[in-house]
N, C-alpha and C positions, 0 to 999 in steps of 0.2 A: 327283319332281315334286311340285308344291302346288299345291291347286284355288285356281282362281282368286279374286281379293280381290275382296269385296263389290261396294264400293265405287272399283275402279281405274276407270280412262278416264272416260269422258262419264255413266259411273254418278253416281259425288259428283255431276255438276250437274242431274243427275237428280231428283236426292233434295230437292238446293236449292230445285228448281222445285214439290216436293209439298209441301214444308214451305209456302212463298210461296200457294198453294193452296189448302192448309189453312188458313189463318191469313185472305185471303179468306171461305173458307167461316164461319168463327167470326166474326169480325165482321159477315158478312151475317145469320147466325143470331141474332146480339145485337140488331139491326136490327131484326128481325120480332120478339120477343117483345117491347123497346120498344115500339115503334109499334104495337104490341098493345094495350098496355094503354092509351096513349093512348088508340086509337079507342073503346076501355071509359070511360074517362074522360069524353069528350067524350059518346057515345052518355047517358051516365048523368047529366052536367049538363046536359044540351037545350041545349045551343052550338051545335049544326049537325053540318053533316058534316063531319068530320076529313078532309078530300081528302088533304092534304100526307103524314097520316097512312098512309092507304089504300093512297096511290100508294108509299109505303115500304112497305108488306108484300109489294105485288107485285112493286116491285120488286128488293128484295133477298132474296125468295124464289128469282127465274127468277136471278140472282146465283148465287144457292148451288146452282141445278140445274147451271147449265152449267160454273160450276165444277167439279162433281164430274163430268161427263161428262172434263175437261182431267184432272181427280185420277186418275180408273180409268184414261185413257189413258198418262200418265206413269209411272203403276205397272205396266200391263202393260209397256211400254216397258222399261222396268228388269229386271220379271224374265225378259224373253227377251231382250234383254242378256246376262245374265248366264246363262242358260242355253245361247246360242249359244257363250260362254266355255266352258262348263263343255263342252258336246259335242265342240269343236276338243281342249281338254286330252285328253280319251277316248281320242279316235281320235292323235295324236299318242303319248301314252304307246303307246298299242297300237303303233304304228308304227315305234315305238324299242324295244320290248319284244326277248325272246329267242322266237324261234318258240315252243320247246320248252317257257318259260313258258306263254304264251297255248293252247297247246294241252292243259296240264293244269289248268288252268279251265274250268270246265262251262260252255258256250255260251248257254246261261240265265241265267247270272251277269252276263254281258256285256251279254244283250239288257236285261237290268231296268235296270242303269246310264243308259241311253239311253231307258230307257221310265220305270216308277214312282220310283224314284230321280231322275231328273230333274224330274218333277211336282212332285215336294215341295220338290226345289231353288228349283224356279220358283217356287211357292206365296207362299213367304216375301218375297222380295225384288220381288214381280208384285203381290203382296196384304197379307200378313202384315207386311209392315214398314209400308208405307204405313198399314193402319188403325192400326196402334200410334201413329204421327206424331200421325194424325187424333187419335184418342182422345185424346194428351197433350198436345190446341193445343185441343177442342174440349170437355173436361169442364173445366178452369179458367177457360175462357170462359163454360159454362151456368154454373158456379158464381159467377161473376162477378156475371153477369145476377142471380140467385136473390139473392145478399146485396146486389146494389145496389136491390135492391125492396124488399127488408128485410132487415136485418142474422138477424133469428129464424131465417131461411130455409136458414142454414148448417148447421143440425143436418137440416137435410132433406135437403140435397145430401151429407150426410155417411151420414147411414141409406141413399143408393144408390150411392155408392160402395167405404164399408168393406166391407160382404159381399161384392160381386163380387170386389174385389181380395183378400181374404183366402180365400176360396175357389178362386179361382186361384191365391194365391201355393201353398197346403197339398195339392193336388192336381196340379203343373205336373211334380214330378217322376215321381209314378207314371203320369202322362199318356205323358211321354218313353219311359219305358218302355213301355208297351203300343203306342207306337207301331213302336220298336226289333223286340216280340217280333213286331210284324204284318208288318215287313217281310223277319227273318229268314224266317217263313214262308210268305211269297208268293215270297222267292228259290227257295228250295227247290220251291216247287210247277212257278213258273218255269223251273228246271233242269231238272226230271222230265218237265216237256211239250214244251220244246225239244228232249231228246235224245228222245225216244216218238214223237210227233207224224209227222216223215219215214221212220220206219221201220215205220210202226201194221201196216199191213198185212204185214211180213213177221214181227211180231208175232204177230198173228192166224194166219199160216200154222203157225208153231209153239205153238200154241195156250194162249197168251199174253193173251187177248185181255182173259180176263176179270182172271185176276190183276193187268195194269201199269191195268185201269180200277179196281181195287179201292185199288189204291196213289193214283191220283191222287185217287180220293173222297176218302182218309183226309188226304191231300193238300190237298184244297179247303174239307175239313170243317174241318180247322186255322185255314186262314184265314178261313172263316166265324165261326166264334169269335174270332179274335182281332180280326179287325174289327167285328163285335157290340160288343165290350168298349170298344173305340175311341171308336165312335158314342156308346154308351149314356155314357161319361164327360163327350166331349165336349161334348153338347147338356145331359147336368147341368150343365157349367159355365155354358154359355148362356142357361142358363132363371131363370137367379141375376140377372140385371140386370131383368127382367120382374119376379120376385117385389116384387124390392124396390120397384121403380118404384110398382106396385102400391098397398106401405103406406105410400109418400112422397106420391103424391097425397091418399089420407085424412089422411094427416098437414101436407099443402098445406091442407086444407079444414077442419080442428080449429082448427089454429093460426090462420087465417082469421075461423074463425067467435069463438073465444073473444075474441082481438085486437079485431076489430072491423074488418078490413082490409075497403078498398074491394074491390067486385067486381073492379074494373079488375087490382088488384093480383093476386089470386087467378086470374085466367085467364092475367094474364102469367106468374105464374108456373108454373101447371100446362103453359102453352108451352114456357118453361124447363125444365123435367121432362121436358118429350117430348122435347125438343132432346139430352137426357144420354144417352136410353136406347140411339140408334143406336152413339153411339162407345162405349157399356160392351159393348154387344155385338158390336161388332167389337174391342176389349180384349182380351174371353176367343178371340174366330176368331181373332184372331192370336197371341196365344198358342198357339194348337193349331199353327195352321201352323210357329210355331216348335219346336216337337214334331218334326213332321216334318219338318223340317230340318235339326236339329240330329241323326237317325236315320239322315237320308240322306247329310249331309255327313263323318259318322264313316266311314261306307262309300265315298262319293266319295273321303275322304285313304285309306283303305288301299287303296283300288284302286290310286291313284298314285304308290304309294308302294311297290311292289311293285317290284324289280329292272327296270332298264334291261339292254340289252343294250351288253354294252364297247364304249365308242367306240373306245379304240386309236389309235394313230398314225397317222390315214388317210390321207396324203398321195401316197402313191404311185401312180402314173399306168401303166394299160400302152399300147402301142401297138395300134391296132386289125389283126392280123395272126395267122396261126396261135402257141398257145402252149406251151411247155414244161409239162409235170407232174410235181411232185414230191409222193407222198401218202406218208406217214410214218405207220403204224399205233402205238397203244401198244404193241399186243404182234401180231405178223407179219410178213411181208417188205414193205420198200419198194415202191413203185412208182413208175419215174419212165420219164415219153414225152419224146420228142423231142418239137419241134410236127412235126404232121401225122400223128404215129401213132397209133393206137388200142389198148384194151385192156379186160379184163373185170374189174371191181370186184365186192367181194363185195356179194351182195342185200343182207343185212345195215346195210353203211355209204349204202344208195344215198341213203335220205332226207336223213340226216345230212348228207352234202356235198352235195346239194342247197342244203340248205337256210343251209350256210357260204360256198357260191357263187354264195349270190342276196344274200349279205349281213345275212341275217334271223337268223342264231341264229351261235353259237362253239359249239366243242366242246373238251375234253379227251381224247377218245379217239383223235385222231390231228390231224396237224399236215398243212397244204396249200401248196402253192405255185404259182402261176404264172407263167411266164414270170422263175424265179427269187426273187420275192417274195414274200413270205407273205400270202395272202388277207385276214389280219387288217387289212393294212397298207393295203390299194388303197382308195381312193374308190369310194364305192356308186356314180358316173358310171362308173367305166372295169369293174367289177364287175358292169352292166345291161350298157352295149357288149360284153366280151369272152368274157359266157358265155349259151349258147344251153341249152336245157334240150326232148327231144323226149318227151311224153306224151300218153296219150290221155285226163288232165285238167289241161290246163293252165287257166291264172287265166282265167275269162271273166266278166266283168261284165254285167248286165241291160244289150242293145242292140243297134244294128249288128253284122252280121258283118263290116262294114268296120272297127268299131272295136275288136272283137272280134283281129283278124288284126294291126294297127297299136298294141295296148297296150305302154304303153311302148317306143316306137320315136320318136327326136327326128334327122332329122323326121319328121315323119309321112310317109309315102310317099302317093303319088296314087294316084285310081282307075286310073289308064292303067298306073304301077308292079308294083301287086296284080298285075292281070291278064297283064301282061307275063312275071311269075315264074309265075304261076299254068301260064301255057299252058309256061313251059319244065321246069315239074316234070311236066307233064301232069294239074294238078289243076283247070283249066277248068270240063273237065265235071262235076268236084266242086262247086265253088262254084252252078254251074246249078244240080247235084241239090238243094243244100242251100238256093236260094232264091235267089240273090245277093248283092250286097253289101250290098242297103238289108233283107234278111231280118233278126228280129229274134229275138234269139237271149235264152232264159232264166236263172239265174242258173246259173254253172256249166255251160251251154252244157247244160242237161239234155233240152233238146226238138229236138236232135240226136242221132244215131248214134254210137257209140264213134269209130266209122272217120272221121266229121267231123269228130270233134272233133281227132283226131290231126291231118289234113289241114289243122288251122288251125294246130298248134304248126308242122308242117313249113313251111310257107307263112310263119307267123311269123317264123320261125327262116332261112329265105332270104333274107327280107327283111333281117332285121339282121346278117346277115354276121359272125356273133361269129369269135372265135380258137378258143374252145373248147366242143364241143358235149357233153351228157350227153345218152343217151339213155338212159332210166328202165327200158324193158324190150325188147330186142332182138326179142321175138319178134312185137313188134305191128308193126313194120317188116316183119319175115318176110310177114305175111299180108296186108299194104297192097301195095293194086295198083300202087301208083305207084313201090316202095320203088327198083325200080331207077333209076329217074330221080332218084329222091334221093339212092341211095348215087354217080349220077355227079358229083351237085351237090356232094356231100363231098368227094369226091377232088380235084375242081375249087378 
């Protein structure tokens, strides 16, 4: 897969309308430094008051405010846009992936995609792109203004442009870098507290506690530094439109003074000058955000770029009805069921065809079939309908234990249904102990009882009436109260 383009859908007309905004803005800004020096003009010839004037600075002042209120809003606009692009590609690649992939990446890797990686995505295309527009519509505008006041004036708007942009241009790549090293090592920190974090305490028990806290300092000390490094480059680049600003105004009031330039002139343009310094320093801020973006999108393309799981020939359909099994090991004896019979699979392979019979991962080390056709082949529709899976974790999402019971089941079954199967497994009084249906259940279904949780695969698993059931460990069945009513509901 490929992260998503900039610029696809309602993005381009986006941009359109920041540019249209910008350009707005710039003319309103030309507007007030004119009509600036006007009101200098008139105030200094004793003509009266320049109303027409006056009422041009205020008015194309509140212009250029609430333009830029529409500016930030079409830019954030843009970069969550494009960041909601960018979370949908995530979870989809994830979703097409091979189990067995996704599960030898550190779960810290995952969460930063979605978390600091994203930021920076956003940053660029929310922020970063827009001031660039701004900066490239609104410093040939102040320079405009600056040599239509006097042609002199270009060596000034030139002493505050060449050093910001040469100092950006000479430092934009080690920026990229330091941004690169800061984010390898907040991945990492990232991973190390994501896998630590749920387990601290059994950590601690094995006395653990202080060695994985020594690891995360040396951990966060990394990132302390490298983002120090960050900062401290950054805001050098930023302080560079200020300096100069600085010697361009004495150099406004030399040339002023030696020349012989009306007041008028000299305040217009020191407006002029003020007018430069916001968009040079949003120049060098967007630069940096492109830093980080161009950090985080290296990382964005190889996450999606990481192997799919085989599509395959999916077309093959089964009937919703008991099914045949053919398991074919690389190396040991066959196993094939008639439908309706059962048998003992080795612990070994349990997860593996699990996880070939949910449709999430292929394997090499042995070949399957159902009802005659090979698993590879069936549609992930008749692959959810025809295999039931019974454990004491199965998939439970942050929610209802009505929704909780009803995951992926089309259709959903009614409250009147649940309970229906509920009382003929004898698991009623379960659903009571556990709260009900509107109880809410946490992620993992962790703020229930092993025994619950089971009691919601089996309940699940009634409900959808598959062909063919795995049940993951025989012996939790053994110890479930209800297991006889369930093994009649099998036999049934």
């Amino acid at each position: 897969m490929k992260p998503p383009r900039l610029f696809a859908a309602q993005r381009g007309r986006l941009l359109g309308w920041i540019i249209c905004s910008t350009l707005v803005q710039a003319a309103a800004f030309a507007v007030v430094a004119i009509a600036t020096r006007n009101v200098f003009v008139a105030l200094h010839a004793g003509t009266g008051l320049p109303v027409f004037s006056i009422l041009s600075v205020s008015l194309a002042g509140a212009c250029a405010a609430l333009t830029q209120v529409m500016f930030r809003n079409l830019a954030e606009h843009l970069g969550q846009d494009y960041a909601r692009d960018v979370r949908l590609s995530l979870f989809d690649h994830a979703s097409r992936s091979d189990q067995k992939d996704l599960d030898q990446r550190r779960m810290g890797y995952h969460i930063l995609r979605f978390t600091g990686d994203l930021t920076a995505l956003t940053g660029w295309p929310g922020l970063g792109l827009p001031r660039l527009v701004q900066a490239a519509i609104l410093l040939p505008a102040s320079t405009a203004v600056l040599i239509y006041l006097d042609p002199q004036f270009v060596w000034v708007a030139l002493c505050v442009i060449l050093p910001s942009a040469l100092w950006v241009a000479l430092t934009q790549r080690k920026l990229l870098h330091a941004h690169r090293h800061l984010r390898k090592h907040r991945a990492r920190l990232a991973a190390d507290v994501t896998e630590r974090l749920p387990v601290a305490p059994k950590l601690a028990a094995m006395g653990r506690r202080k060695v994985e806290r020594n690891i995360l300092e040396r951990r966060a000390t990394e990132v302390m530094q490298a983002a120090r490094f960050c900062r401290r480059l950054s805001e050098t680049r930023k302080s560079i439109p200020g300096l100069s600003a600085a010697f361009a105004a004495s150099a406004i009031m030399l040339l002023g003074s030696l020349n012989g330039f009306p007041t008028s002139t000299i305040a217009a343009a020191l407006a002029a000058l003020g007018l430069m310094i916001r968009p040079l320093r949003n120049l060098t801020s967007s630069t940096d955000q492109a830093a980080k973006f161009r950090a985080a999108h290296s990382n964005l393309t190889r996450a999606l770029q990481r192997p799919l799981a085989p599509k395959g020939d999916r077309k093959a359909r089964l009937h919703q009805k008991p099914q045949s099994v053919e398991l074919t090991p690389v190396e040991g004896p066959a196993l094939k069921l008639a439908a309706g019979e059962s048998a003992v699979v080795p612990a070994s392979l349990i997860d593996e065809i699990e996880n070939v019979l949910t449709g999430s991962s292929v394997t090499k080390d042995f070949s399957l079939k159902l009802g005659g056709k090979d698993v590879v082949e069936l549609t992930p529709g008749s692959l959810r309908r025809s295999v039931g899976i019974v454990t004491e974790n199965p998939l439970i999402l942050k929610g209802s234990l009505r929704r909780a019971i009803t995951l992926g089941l089309r259709p959903r079954p009614s409250d009147a249904a649940i309970l229906q199967t509920a009382e003929k497994l004898g698991l009623k009084d379960t659903l009571s102990e556990i709260g009900g249906l509107d109880f809410r259940l946490t992620e993992r279904g962790t703020n229930v009882k092993a025994d619950h949780r089971l009691a919601i695969s089996i309940l699940r698993l009634a409900l959808q009436q598959p062909g063919l059931i795995l049940i993951k460990d025989a012996a939790l069945l053994r110890s479930f109260e209800s297991a006889e009513h369930f093994q009649q509901s099998l036999r049934s």
